[in-house]
N, CA, C and O atoms as a Tinker XYZ file with bonds, in Angstrom:
   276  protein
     1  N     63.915000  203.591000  141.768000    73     2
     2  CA    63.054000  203.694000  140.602000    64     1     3
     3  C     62.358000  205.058000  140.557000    63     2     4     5
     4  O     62.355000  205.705000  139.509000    81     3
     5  N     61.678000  205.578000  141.839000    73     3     6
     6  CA    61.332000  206.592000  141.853000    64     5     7
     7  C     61.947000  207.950000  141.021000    63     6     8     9
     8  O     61.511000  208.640000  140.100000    81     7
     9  N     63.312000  207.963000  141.916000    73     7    10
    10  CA    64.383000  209.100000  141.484000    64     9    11
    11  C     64.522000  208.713000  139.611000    63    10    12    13
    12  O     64.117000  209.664000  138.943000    81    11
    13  N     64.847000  207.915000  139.050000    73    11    14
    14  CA    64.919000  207.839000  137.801000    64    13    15
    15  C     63.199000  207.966000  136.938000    63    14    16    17
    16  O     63.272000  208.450000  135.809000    81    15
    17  N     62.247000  207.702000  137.256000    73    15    18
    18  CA    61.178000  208.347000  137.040000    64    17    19
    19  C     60.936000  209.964000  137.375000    63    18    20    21
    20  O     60.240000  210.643000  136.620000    81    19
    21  N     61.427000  210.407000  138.304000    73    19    22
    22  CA    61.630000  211.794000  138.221000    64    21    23
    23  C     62.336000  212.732000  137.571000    63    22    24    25
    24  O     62.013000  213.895000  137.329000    81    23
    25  N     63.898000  211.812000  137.147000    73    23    26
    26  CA    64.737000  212.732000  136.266000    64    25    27
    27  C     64.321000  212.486000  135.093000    63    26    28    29
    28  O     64.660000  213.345000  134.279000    81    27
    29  N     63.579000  211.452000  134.596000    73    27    30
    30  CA    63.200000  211.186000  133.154000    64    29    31
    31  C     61.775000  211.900000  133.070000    63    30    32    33
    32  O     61.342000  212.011000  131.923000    81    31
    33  N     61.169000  212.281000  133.849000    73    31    34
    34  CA    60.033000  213.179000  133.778000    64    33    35
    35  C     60.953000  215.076000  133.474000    63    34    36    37
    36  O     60.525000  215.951000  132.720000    81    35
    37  N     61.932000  215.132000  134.150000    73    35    38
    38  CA    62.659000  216.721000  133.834000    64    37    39
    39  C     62.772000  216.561000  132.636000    63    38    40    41
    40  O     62.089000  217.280000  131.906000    81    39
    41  N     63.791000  215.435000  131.964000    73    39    42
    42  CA    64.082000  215.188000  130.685000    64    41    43
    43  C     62.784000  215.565000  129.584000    63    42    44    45
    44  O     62.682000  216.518000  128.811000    81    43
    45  N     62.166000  214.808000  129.756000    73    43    46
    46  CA    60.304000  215.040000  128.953000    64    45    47
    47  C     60.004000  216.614000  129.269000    63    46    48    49
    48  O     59.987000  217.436000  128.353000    81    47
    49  N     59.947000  216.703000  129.605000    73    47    50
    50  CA    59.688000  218.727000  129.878000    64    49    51
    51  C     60.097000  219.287000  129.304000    63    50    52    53
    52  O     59.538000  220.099000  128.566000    81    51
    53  N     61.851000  218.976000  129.463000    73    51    54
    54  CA    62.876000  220.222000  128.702000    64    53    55
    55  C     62.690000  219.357000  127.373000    63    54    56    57
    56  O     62.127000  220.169000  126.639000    81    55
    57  N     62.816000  218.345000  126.742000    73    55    58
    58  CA    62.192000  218.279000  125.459000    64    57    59
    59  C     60.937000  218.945000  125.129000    63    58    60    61
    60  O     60.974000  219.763000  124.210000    81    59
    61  N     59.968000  218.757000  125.655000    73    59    62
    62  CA    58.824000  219.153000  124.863000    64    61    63
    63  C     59.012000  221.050000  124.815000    63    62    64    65
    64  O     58.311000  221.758000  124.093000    81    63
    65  N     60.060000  221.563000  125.713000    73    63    66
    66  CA    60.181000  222.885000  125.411000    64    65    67
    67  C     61.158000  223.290000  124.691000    63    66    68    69
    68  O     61.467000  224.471000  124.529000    81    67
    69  N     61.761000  222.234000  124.167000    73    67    70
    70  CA    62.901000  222.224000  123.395000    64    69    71
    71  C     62.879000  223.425000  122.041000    63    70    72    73
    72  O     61.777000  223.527000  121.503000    81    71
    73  N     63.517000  223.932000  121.719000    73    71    74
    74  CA    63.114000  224.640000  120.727000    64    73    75
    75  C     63.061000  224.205000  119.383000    63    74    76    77
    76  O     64.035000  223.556000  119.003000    81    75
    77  N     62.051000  224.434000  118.490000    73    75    78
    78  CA    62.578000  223.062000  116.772000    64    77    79
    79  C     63.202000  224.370000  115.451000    63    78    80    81
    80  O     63.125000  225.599000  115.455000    81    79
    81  N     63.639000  223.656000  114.711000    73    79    82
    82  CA    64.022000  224.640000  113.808000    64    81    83
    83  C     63.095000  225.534000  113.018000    63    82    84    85
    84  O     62.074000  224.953000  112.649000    81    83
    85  N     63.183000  226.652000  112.707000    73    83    86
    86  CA    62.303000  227.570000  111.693000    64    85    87
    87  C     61.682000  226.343000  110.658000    63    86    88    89
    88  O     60.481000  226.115000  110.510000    81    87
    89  N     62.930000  225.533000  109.907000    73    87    90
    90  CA    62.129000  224.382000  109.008000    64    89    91
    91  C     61.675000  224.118000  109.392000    63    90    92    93
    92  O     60.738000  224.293000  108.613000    81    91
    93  N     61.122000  223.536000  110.427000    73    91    94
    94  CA    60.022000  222.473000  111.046000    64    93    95
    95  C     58.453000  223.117000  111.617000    63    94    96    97
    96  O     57.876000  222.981000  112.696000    81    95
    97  N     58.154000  223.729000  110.589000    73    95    98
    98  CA    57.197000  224.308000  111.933000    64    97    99
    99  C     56.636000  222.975000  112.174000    63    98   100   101
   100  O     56.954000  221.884000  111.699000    81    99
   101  N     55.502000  223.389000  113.228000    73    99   102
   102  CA    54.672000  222.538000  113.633000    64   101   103
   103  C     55.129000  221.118000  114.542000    63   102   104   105
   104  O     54.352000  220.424000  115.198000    81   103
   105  N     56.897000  220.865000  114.346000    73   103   106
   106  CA    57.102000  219.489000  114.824000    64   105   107
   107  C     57.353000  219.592000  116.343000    63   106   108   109
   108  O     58.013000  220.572000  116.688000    81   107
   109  N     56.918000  218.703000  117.361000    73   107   110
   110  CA    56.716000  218.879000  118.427000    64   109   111
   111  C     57.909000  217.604000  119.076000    63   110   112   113
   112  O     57.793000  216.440000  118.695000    81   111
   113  N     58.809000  217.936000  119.885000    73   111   114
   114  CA    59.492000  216.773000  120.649000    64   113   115
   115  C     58.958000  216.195000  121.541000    63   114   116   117
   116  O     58.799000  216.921000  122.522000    81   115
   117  N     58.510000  214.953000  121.682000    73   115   118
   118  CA    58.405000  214.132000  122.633000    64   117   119
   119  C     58.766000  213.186000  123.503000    63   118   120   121
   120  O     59.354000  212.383000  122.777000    81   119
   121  N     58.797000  212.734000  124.663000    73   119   122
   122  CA    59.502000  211.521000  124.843000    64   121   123
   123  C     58.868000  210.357000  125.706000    63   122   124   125
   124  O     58.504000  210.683000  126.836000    81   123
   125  N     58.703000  209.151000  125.354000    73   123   126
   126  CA    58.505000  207.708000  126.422000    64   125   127
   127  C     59.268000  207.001000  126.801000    63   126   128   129
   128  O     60.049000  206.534000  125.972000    81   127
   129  N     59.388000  206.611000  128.183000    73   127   130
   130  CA    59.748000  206.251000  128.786000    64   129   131
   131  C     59.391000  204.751000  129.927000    63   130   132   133
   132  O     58.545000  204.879000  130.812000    81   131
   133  N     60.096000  203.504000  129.753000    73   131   134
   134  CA    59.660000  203.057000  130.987000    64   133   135
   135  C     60.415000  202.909000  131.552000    63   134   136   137
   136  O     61.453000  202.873000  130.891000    81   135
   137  N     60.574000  202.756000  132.719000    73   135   138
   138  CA    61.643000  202.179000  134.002000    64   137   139
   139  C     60.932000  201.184000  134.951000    63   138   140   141
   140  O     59.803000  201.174000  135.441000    81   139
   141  N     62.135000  200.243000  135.046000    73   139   142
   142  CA    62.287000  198.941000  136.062000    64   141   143
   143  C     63.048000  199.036000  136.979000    63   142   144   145
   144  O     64.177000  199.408000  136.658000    81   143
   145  N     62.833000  198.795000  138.278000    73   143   146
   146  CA    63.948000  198.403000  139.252000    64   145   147
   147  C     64.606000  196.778000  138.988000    63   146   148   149
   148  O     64.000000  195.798000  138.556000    81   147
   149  N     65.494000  196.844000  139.247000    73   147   150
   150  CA    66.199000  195.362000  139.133000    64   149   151
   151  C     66.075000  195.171000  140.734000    63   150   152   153
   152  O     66.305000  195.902000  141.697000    81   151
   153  N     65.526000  193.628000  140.541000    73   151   154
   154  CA    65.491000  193.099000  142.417000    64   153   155
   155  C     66.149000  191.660000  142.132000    63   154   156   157
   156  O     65.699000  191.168000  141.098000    81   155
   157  N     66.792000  191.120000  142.575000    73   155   158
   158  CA    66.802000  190.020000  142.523000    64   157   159
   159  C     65.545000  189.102000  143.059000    63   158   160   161
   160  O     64.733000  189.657000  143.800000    81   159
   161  N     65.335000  187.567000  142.676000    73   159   162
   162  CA    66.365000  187.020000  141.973000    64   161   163
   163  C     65.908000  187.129000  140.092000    63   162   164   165
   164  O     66.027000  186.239000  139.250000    81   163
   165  N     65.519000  188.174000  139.960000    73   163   166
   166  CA    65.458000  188.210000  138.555000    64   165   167
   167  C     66.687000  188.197000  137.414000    63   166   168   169
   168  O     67.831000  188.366000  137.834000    81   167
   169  N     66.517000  188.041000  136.280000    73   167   170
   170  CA    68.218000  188.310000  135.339000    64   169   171
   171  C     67.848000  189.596000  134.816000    63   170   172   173
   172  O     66.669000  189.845000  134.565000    81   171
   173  N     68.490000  190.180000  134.687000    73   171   174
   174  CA    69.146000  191.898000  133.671000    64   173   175
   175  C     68.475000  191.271000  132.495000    63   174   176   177
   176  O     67.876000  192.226000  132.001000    81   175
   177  N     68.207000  190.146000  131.703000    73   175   178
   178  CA    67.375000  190.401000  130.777000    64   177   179
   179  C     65.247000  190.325000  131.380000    63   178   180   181
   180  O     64.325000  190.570000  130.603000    81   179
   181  N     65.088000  189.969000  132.729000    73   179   182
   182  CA    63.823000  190.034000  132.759000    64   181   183
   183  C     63.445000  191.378000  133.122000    63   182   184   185
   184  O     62.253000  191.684000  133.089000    81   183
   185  N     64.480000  192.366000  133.527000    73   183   186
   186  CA    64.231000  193.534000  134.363000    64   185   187
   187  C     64.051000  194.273000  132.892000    63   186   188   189
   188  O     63.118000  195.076000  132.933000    81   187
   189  N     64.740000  194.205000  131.536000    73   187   190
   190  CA    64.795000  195.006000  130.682000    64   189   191
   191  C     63.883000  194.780000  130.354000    63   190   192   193
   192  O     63.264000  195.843000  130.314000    81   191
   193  N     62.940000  193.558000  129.867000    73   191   194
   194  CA    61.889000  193.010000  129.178000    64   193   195
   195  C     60.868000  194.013000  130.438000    63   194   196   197
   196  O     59.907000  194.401000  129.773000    81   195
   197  N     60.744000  194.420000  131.543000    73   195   198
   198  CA    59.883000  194.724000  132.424000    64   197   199
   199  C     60.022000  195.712000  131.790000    63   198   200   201
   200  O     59.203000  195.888000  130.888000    81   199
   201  N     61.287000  196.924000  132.035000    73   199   202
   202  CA    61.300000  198.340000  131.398000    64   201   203
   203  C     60.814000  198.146000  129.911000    63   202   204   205
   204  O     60.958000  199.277000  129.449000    81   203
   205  N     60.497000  197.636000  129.265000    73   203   206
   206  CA    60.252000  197.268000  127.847000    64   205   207
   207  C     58.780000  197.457000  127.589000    63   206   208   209
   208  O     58.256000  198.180000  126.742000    81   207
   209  N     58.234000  196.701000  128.443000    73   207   210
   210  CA    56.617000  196.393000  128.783000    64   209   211
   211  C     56.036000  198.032000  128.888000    63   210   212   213
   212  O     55.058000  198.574000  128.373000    81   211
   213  N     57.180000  198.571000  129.859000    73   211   214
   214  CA    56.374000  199.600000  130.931000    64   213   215
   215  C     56.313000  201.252000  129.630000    63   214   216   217
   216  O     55.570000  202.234000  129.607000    81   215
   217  N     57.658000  200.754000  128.616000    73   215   218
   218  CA    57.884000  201.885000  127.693000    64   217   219
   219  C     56.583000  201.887000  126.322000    63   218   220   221
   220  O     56.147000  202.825000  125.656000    81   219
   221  N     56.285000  200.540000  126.305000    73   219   222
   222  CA    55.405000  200.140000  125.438000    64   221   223
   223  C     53.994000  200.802000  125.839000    63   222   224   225
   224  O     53.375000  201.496000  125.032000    81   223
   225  N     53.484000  200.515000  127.268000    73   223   226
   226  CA    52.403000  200.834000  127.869000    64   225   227
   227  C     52.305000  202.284000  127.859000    63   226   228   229
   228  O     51.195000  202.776000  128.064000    81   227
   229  N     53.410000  203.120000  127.629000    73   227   230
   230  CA    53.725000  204.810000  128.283000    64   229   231
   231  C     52.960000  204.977000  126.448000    63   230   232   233
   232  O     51.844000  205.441000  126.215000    81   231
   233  N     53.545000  204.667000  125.826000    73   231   234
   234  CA    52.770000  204.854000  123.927000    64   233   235
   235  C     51.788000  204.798000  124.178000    63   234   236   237
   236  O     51.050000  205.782000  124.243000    81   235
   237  N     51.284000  203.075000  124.514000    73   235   238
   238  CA    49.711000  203.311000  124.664000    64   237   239
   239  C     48.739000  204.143000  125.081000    63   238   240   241
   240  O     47.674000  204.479000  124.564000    81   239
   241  N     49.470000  204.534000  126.488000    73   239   242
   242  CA    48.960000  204.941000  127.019000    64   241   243
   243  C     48.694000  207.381000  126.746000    63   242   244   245
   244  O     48.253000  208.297000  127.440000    81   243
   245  N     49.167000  207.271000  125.681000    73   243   246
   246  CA    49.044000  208.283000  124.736000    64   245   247
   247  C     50.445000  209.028000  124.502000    63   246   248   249
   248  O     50.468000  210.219000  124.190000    81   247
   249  N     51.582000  208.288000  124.662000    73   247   250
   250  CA    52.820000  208.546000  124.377000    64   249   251
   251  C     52.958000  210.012000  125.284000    63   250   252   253
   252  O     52.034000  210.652000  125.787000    81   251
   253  N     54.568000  210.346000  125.316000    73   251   254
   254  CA    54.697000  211.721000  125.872000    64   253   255
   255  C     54.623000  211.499000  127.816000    63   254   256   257
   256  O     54.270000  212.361000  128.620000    81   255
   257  N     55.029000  210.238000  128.088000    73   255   258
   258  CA    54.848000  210.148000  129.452000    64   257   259
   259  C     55.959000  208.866000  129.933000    63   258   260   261
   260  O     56.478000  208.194000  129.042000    81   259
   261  N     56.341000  208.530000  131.671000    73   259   262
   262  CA    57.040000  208.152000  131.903000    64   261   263
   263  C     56.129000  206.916000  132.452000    63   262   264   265
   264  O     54.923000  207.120000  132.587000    81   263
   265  N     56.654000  205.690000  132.761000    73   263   266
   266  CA    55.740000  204.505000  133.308000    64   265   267
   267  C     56.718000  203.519000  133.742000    63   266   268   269
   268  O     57.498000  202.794000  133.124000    81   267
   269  N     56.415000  203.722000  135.197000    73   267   270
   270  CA    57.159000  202.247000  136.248000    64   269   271
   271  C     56.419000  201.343000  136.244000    63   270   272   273
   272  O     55.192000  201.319000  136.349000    81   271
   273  N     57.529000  200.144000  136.059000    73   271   274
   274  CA    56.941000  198.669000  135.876000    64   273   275
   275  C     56.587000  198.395000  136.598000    63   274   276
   276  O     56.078000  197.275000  136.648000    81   275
C-alpha cells in the first residue's frame, strides 16, 4: 500500500506541474486519490468500497492529495 501511495503521490506532482493550454489560463490539474490494501478474508468488492471511502475523504479533506484506508 505504501509503494502505491508513493507512486500516486509522483503522479499528483507531475500533474499539478503539468503544463495547461494558452486557452486555459488559470486552470490548474489536480488529482485524488485513495488506496486500499486487499487482506483477506475480505471480497475485492469491500477492499474497493475501502479505496472508495479513502478517495472520498482525500476531497474532503481539501482535494489534491493521496489517502490510505
Amino acid at each position: 500500500a505504501e509503494q502505491a501511495v508513493t507512486g500516486l503521490e509522483r503522479l499528483r506532482q507531475r500533474l499539478a506541474g503539468a503544463a495547461t493550454p494558452d486557452t486555459l489560463p488559470g486552470v490548474r490539474i489536480t488529482c485524488s486519490a485513495g488506496v486500499a490494501l486487499h487482506e483477506e478474508p475480505a471480497t475485492p468488492e469491500q477492499t474497493i468500497d475501502r479505496a472508495d471511502r479513502a478517495l472520498y475523504r482525500a476531497k474532503a479533506e481539501g482535494r489534491d492529495r493521496t489517502c490510505l484506508a
